[in-house]
mmCIF file of the N, C-alpha and C atoms, coordinates in Angstrom:
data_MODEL
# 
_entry.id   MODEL 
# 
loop_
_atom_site.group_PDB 
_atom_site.id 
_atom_site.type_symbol 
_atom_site.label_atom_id 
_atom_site.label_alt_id 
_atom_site.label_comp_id 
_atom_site.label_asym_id 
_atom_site.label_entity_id 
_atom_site.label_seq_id 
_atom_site.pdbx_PDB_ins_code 
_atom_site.Cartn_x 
_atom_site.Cartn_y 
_atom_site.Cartn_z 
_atom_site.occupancy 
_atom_site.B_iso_or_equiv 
_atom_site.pdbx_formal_charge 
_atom_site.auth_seq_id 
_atom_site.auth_comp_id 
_atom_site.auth_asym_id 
_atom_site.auth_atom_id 
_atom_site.pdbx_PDB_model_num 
ATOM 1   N N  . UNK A 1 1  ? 130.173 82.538 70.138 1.00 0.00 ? 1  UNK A N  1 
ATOM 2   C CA . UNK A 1 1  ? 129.441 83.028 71.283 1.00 0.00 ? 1  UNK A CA 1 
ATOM 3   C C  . UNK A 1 1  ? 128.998 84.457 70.991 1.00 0.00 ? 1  UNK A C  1 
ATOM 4   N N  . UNK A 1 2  ? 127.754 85.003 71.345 1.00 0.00 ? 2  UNK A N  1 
ATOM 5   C CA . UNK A 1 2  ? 127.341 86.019 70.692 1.00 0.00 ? 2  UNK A CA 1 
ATOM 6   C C  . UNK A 1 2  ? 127.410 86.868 72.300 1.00 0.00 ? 2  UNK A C  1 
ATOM 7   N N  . UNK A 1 3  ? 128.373 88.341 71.981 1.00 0.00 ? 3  UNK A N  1 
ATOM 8   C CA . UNK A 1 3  ? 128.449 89.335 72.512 1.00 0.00 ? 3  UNK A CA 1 
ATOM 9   C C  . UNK A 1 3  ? 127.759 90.351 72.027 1.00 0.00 ? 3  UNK A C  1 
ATOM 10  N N  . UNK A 1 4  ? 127.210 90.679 72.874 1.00 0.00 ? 4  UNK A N  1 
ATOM 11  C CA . UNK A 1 4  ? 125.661 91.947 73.293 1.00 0.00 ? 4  UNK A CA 1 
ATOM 12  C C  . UNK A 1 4  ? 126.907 93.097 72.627 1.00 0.00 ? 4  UNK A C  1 
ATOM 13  N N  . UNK A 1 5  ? 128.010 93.652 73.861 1.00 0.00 ? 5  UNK A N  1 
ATOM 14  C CA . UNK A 1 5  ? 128.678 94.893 73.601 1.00 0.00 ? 5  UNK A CA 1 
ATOM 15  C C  . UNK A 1 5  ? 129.198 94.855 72.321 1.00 0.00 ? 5  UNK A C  1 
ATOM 16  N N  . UNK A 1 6  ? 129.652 93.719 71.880 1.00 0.00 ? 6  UNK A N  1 
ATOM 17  C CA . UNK A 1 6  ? 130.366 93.878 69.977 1.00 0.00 ? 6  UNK A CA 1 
ATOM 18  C C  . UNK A 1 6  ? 129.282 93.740 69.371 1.00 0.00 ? 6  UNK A C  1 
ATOM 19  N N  . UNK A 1 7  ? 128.436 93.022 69.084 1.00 0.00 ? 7  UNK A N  1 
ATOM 20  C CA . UNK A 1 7  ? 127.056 92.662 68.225 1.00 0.00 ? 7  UNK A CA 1 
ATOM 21  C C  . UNK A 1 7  ? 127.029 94.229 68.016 1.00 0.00 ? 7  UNK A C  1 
ATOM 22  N N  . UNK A 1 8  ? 126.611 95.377 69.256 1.00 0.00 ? 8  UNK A N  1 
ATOM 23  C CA . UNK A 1 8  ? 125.961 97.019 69.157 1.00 0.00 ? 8  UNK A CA 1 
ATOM 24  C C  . UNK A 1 8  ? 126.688 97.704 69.299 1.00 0.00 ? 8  UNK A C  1 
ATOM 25  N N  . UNK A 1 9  ? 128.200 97.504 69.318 1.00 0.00 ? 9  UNK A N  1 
ATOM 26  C CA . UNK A 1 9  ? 129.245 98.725 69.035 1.00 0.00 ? 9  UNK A CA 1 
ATOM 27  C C  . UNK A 1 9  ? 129.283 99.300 70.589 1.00 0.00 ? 9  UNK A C  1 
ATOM 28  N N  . UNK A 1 10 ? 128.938 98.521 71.657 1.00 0.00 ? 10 UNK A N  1 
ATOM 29  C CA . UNK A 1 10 ? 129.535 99.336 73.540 1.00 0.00 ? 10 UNK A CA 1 
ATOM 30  C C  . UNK A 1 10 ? 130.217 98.602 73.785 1.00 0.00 ? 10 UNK A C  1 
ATOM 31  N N  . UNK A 1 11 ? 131.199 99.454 74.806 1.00 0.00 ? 11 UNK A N  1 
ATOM 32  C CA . UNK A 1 11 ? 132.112 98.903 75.724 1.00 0.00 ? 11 UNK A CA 1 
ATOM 33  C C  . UNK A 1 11 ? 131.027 98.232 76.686 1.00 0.00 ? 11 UNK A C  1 
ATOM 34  N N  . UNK A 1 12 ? 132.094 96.883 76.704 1.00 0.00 ? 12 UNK A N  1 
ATOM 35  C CA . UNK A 1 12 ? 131.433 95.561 77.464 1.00 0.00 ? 12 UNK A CA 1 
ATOM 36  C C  . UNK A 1 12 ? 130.931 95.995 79.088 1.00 0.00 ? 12 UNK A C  1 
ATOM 37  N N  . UNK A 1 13 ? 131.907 97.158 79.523 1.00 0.00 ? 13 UNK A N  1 
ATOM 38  C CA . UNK A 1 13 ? 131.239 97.543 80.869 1.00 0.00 ? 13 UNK A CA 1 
ATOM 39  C C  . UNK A 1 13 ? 130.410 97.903 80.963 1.00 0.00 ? 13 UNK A C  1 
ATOM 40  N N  . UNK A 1 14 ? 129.540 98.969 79.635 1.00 0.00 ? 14 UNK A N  1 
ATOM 41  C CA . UNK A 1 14 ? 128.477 99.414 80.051 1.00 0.00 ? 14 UNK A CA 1 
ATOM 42  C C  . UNK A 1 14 ? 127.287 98.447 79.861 1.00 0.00 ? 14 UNK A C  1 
ATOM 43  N N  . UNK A 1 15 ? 127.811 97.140 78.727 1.00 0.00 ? 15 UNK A N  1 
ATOM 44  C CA . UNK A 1 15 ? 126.646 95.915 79.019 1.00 0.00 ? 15 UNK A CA 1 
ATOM 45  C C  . UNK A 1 15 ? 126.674 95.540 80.450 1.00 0.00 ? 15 UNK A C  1 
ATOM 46  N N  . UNK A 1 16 ? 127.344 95.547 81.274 1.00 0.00 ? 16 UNK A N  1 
ATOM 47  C CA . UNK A 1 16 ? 128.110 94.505 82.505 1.00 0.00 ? 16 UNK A CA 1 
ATOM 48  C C  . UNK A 1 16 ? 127.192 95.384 83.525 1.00 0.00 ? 16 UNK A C  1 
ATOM 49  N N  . UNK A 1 17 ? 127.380 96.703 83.672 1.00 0.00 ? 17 UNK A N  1 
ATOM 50  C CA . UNK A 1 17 ? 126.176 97.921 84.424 1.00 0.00 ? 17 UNK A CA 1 
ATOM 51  C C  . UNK A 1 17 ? 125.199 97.643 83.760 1.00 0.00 ? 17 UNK A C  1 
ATOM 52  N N  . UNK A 1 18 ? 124.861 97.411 82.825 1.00 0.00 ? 18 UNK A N  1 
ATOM 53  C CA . UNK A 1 18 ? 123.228 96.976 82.429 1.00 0.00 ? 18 UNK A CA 1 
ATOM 54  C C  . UNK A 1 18 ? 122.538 96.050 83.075 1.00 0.00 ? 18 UNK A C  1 
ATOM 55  N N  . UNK A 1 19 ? 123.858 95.030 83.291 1.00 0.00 ? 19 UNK A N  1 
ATOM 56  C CA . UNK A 1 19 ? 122.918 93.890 83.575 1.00 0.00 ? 19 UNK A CA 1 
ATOM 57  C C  . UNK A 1 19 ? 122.947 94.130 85.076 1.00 0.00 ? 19 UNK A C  1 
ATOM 58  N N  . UNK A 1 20 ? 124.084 94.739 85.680 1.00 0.00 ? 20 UNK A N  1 
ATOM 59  C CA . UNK A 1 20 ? 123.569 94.694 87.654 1.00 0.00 ? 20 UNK A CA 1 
ATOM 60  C C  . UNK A 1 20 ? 122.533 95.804 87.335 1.00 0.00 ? 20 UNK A C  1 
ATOM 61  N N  . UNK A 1 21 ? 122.489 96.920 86.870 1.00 0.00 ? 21 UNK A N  1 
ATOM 62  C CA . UNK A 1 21 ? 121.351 97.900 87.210 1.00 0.00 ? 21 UNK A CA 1 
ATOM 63  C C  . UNK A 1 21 ? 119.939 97.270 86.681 1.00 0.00 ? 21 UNK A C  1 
ATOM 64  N N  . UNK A 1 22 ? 119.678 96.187 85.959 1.00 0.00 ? 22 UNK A N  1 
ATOM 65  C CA . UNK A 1 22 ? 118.614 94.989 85.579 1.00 0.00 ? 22 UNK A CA 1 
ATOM 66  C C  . UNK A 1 22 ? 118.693 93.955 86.715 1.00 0.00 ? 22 UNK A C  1 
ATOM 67  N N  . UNK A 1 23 ? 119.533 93.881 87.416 1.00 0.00 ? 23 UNK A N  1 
ATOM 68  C CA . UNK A 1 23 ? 119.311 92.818 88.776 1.00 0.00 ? 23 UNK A CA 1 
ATOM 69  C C  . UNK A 1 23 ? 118.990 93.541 90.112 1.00 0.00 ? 23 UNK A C  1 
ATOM 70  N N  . UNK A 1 24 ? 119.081 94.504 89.926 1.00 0.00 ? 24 UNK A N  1 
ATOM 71  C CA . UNK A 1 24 ? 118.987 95.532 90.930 1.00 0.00 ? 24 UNK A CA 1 
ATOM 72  C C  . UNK A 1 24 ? 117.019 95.483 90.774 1.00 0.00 ? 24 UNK A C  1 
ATOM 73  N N  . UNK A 1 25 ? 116.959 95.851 89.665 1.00 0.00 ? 25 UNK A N  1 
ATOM 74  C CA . UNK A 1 25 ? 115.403 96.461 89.504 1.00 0.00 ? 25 UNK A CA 1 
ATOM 75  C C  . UNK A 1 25 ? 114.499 95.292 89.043 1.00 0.00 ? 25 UNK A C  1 
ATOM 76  N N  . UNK A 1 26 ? 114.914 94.038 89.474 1.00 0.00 ? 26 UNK A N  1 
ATOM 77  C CA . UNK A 1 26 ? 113.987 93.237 88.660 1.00 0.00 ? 26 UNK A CA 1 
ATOM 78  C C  . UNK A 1 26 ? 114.389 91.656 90.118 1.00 0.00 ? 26 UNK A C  1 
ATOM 79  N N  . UNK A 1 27 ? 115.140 91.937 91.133 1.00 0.00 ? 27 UNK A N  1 
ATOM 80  C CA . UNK A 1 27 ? 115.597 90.576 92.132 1.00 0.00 ? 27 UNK A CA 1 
ATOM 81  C C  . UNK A 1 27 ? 116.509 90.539 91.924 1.00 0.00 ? 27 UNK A C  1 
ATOM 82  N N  . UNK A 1 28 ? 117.765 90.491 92.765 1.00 0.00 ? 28 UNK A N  1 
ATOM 83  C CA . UNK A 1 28 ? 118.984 90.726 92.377 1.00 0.00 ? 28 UNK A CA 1 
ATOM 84  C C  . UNK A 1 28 ? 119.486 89.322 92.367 1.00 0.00 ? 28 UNK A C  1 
ATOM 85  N N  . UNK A 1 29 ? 118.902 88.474 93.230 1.00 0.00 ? 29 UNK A N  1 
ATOM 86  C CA . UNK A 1 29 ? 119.467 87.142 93.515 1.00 0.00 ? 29 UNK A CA 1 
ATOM 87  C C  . UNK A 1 29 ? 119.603 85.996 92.307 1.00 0.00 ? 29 UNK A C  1 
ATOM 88  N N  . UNK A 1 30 ? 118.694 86.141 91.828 1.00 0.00 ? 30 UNK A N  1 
ATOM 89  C CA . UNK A 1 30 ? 118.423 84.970 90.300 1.00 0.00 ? 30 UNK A CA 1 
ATOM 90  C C  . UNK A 1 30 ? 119.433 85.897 89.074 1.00 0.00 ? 30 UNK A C  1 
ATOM 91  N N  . UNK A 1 31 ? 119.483 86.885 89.243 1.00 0.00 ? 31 UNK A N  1 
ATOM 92  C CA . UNK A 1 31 ? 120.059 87.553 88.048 1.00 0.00 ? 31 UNK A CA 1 
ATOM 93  C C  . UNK A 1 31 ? 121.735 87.424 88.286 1.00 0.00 ? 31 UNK A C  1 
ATOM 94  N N  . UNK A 1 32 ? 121.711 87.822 89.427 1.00 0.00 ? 32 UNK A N  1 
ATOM 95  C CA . UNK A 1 32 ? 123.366 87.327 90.062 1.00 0.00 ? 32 UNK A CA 1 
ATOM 96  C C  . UNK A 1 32 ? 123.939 86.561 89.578 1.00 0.00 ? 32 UNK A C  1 
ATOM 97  N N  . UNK A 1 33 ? 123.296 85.155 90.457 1.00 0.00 ? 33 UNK A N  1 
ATOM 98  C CA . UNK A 1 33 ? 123.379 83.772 90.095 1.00 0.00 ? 33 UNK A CA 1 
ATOM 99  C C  . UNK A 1 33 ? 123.908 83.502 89.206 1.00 0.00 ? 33 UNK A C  1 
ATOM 100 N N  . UNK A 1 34 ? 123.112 83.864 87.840 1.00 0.00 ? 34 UNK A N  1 
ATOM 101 C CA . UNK A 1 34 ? 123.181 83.668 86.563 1.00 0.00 ? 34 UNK A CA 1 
ATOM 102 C C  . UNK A 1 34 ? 124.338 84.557 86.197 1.00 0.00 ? 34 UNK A C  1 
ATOM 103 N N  . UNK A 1 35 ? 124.583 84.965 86.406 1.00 0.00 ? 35 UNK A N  1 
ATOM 104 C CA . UNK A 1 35 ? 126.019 86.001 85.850 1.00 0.00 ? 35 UNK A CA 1 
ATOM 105 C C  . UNK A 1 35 ? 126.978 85.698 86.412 1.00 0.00 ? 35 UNK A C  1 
ATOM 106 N N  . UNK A 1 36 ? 127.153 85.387 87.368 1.00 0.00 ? 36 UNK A N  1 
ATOM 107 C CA . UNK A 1 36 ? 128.195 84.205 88.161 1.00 0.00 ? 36 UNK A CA 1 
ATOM 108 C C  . UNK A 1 36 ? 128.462 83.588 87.355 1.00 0.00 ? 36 UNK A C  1 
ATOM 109 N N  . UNK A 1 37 ? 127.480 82.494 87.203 1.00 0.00 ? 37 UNK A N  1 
ATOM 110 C CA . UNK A 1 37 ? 127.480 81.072 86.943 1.00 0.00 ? 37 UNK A CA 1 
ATOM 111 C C  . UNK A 1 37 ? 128.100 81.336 85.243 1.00 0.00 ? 37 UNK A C  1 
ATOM 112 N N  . UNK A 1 38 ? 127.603 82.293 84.539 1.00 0.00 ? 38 UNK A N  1 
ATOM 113 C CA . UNK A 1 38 ? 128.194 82.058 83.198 1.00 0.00 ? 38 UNK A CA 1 
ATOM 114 C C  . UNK A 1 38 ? 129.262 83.098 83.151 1.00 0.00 ? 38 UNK A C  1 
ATOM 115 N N  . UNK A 1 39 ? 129.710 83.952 84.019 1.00 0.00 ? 39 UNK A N  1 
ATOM 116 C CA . UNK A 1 39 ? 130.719 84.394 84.246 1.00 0.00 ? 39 UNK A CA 1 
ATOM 117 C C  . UNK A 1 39 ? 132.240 83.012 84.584 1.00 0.00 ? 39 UNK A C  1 
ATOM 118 N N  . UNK A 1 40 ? 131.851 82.059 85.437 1.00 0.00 ? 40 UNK A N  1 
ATOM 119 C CA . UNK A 1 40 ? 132.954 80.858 86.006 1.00 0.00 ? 40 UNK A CA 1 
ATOM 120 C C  . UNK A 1 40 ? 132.595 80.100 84.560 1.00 0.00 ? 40 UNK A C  1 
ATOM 121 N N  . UNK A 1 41 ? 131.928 80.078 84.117 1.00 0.00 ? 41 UNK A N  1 
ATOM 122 C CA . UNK A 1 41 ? 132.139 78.926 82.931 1.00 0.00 ? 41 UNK A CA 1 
ATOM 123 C C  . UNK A 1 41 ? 132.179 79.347 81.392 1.00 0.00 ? 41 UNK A C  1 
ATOM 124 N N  . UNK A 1 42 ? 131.652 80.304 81.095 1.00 0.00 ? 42 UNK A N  1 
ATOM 125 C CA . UNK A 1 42 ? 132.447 80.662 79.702 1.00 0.00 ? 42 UNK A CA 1 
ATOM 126 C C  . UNK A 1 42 ? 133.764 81.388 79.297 1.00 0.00 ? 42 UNK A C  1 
ATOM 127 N N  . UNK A 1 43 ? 134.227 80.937 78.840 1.00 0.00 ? 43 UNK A N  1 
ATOM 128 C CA . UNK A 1 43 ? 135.919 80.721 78.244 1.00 0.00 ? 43 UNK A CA 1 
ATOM 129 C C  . UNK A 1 43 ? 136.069 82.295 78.023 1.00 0.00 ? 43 UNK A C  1 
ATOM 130 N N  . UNK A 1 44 ? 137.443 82.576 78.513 1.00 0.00 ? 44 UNK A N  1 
ATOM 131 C CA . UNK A 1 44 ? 137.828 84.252 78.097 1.00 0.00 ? 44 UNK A CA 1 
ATOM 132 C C  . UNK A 1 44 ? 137.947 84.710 76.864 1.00 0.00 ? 44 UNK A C  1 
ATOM 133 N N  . UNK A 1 45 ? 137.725 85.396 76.895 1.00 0.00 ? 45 UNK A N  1 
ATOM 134 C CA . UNK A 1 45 ? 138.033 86.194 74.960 1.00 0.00 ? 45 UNK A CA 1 
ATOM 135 C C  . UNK A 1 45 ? 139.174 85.713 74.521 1.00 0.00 ? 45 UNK A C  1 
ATOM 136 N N  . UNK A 1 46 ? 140.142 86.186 74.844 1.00 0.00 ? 46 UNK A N  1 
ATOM 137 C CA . UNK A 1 46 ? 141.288 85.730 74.645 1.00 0.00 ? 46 UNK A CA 1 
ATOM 138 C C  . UNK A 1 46 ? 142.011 84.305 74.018 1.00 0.00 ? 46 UNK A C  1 
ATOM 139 N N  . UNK A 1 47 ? 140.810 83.122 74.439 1.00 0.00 ? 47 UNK A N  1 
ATOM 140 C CA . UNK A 1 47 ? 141.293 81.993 74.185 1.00 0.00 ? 47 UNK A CA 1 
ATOM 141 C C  . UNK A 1 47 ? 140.779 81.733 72.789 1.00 0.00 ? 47 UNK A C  1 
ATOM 142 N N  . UNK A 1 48 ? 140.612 82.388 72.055 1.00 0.00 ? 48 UNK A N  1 
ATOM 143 C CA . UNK A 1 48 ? 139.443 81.989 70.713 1.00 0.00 ? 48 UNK A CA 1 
ATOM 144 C C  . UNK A 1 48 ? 140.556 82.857 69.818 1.00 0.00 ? 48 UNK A C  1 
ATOM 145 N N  . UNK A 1 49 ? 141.378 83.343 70.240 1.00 0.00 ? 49 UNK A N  1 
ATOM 146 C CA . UNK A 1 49 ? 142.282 84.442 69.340 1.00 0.00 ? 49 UNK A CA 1 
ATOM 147 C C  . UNK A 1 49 ? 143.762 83.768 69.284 1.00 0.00 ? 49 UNK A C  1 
# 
């Protein structure tokens, strides 16, 4: 699974504020959604280790 924050060397929070301050400025509702939705269904870090 390809991570944005490890792929470019950031802490995952400041991807995580990227993406609400990108749902903020672009419809917050569809961008949400989507971060929800693959937030409840992709597997924690943890389980791959």
């Amino acid at each position: 699974m390809w991570r944005p924050g490890e792929y470019f060397g950031v802490d995952p929070n400041l991807v995580r504020l990227g993406v609400f301050l990108l749902a903020l400025a672009t419809g917050v509702i569809p961008v949400l959604v989507t971060y929800l939705a693959a937030w409840l269904i992709l597997p924690e870090e943890d389980q791959y280790q």
